[in-house]
C-alpha positions in Angstrom: -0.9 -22.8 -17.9 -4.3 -23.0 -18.2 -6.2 -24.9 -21.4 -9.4 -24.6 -23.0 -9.6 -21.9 -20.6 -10.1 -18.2 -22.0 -9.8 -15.0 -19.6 -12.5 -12.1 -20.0 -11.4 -9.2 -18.1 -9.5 -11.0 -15.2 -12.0 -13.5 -14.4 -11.3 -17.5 -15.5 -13.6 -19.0 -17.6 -13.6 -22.8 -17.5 -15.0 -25.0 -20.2 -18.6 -26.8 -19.4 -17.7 -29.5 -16.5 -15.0 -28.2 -15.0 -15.9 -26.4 -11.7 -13.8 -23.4 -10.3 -12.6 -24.7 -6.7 -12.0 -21.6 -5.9 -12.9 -20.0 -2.8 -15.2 -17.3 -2.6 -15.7 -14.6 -0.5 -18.5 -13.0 1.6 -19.9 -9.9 1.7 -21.0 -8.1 4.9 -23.1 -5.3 4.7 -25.2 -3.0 7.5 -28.4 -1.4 8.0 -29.2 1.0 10.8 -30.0 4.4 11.9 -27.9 7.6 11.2 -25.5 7.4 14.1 -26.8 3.9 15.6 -23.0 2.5 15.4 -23.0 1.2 11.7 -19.2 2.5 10.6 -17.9 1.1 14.0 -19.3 -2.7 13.9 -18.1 -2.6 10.1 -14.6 -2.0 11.2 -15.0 -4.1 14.1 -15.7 -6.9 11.9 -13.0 -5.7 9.2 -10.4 -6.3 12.4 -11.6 -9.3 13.6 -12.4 -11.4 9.9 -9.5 -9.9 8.3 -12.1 -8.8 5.2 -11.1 -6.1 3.2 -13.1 -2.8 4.6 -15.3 0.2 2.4 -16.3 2.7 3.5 -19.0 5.1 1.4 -18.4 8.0 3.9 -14.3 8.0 3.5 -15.0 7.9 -0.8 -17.7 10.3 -0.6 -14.9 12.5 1.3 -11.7 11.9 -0.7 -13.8 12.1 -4.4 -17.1 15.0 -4.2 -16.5 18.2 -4.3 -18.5 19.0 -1.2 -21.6 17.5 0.1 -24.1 20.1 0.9 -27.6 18.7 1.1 -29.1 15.4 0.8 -29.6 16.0 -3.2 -25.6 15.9 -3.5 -24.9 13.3 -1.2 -27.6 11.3 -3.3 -25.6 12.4 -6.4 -22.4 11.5 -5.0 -23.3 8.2 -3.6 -24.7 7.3 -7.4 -21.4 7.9 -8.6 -19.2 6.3 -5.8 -21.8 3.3 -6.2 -21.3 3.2 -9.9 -17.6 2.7 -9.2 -17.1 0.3 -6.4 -19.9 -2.1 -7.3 -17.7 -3.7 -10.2 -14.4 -3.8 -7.3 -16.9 -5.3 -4.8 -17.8 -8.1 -7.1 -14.0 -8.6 -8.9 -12.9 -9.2 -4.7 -15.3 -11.1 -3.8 -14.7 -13.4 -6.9 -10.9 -13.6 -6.4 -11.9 -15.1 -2.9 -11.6 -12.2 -0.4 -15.0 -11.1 1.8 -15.5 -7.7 2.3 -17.9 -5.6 4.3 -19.7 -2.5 3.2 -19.8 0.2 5.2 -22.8 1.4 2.6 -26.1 2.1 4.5 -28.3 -0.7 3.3 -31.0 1.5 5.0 -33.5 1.9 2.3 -34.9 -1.1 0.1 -33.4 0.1 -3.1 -29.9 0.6 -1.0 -30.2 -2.9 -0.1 -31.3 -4.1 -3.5 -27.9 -3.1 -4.8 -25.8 -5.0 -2.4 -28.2 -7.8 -3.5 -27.2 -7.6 -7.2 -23.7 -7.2 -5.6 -23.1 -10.9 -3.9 -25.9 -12.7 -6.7 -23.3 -11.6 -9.3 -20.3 -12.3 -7.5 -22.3 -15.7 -6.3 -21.0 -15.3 -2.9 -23.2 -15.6 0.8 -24.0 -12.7 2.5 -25.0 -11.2 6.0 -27.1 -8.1 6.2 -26.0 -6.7 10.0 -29.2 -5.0 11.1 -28.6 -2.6 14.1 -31.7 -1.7 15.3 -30.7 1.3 18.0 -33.4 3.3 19.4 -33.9 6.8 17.9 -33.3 8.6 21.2 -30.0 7.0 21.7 -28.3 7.7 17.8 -29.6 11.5 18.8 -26.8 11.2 21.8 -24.6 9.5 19.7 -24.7 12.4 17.0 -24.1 14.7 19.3 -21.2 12.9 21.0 -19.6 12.3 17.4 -20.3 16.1 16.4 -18.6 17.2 19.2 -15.8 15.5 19.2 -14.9 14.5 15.7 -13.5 11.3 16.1 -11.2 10.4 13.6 -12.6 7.6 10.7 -16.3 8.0 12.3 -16.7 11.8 11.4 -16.8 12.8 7.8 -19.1 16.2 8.4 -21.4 18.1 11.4 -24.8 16.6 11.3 -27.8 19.2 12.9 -30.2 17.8 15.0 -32.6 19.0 12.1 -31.1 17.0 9.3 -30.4 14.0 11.9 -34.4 14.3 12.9 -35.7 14.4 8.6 -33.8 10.9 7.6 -35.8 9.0 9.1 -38.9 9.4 7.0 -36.1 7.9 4.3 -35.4 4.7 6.5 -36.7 1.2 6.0 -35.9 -1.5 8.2 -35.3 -4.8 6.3 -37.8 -7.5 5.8 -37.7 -10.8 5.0 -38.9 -10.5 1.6 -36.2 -9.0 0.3 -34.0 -12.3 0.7 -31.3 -11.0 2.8 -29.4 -13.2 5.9 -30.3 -10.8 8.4 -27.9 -11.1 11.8 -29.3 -8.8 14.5 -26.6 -6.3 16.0 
């Protein structure tokens, strides 16, 4: 039974001088090319830390109603976003890490995974995977061939695959993150 101690949607909260003990979790999250191997090494490190695994791609497939253009996967990534930020945090607070399979690949991608662990006052790794442009090209066309199952949510043209770049923004140390080069 806890006393003094009131409960605010699900989360403890202790009167002054009492710290929580508990653990926290951490939260692993990726940047990286389209097709540079950023939905592999996010599973690879769900497997091997035991951390509870999301993926934006396997959402965006289950929840849109079809993703067409950039515009709607913008639109649909808003919404998903708006969703599992709150889940993200309430994990990481009970004490389980998780790792994002969320392209961090733009500044303002990465500045919500930011607000993410800061509110959930957990550490964080940003896992950087800086794959040269000619070799994700291979990779796409590896993947759009041959459709592997949990890495291929949709065909992606050599056209669309050659425009997202101009979007793309490696991280810098500025923006506070615990970068781990992949």
């Amino acid at each position: 039974m806890f006393t003094k101690a009131s409960l605010n949607c699900g989360r403890i909260i202790l009167p002054r001088g009492i710290e929580d003990e508990r653990a926290r979790g951490n939260l692993h999250f990726i940047s990286g090319r389209l097709a540079s191997g950023k939905t592999t090494l996010t599973r690879r490190i769900a497997d091997q830390e035991g951390v509870v695994f999301i993926c934006e791609d396997i959402r965006l497939a289950k929840l849109s109603d079809g993703i067409s253009s950039f515009e709607d996967y913008l639109k649909w990534s808003r919404r998903c976003r708006s969703v599992i930020g709150p889940l993200v945090v309430q994990i990481l607070r009970a004490g389980t890490s998780v790792v994002l399979d969320f392209a961090g690949n733009t500044q303002a991608e990465r500045k919500w995974v930011l607000s993410l662990f800061e509110e959930a006052e957990v550490k964080h790794v940003l896992h950087y995977l800086d794959v040269p442009e000619d070799e994700c090209l291979a990779r796409l066309k590896n993947r759009n061939e041959t459709k592997p199952e949990g890495l291929y949510f949709a065909t992606t043209s050599e056209e669309e695959f050659l425009a997202v770049p101009r979007w793309f923004q490696p991280p810098v140390a500025e923006e506070g993150s615990h970068v781990s080069p992949e």
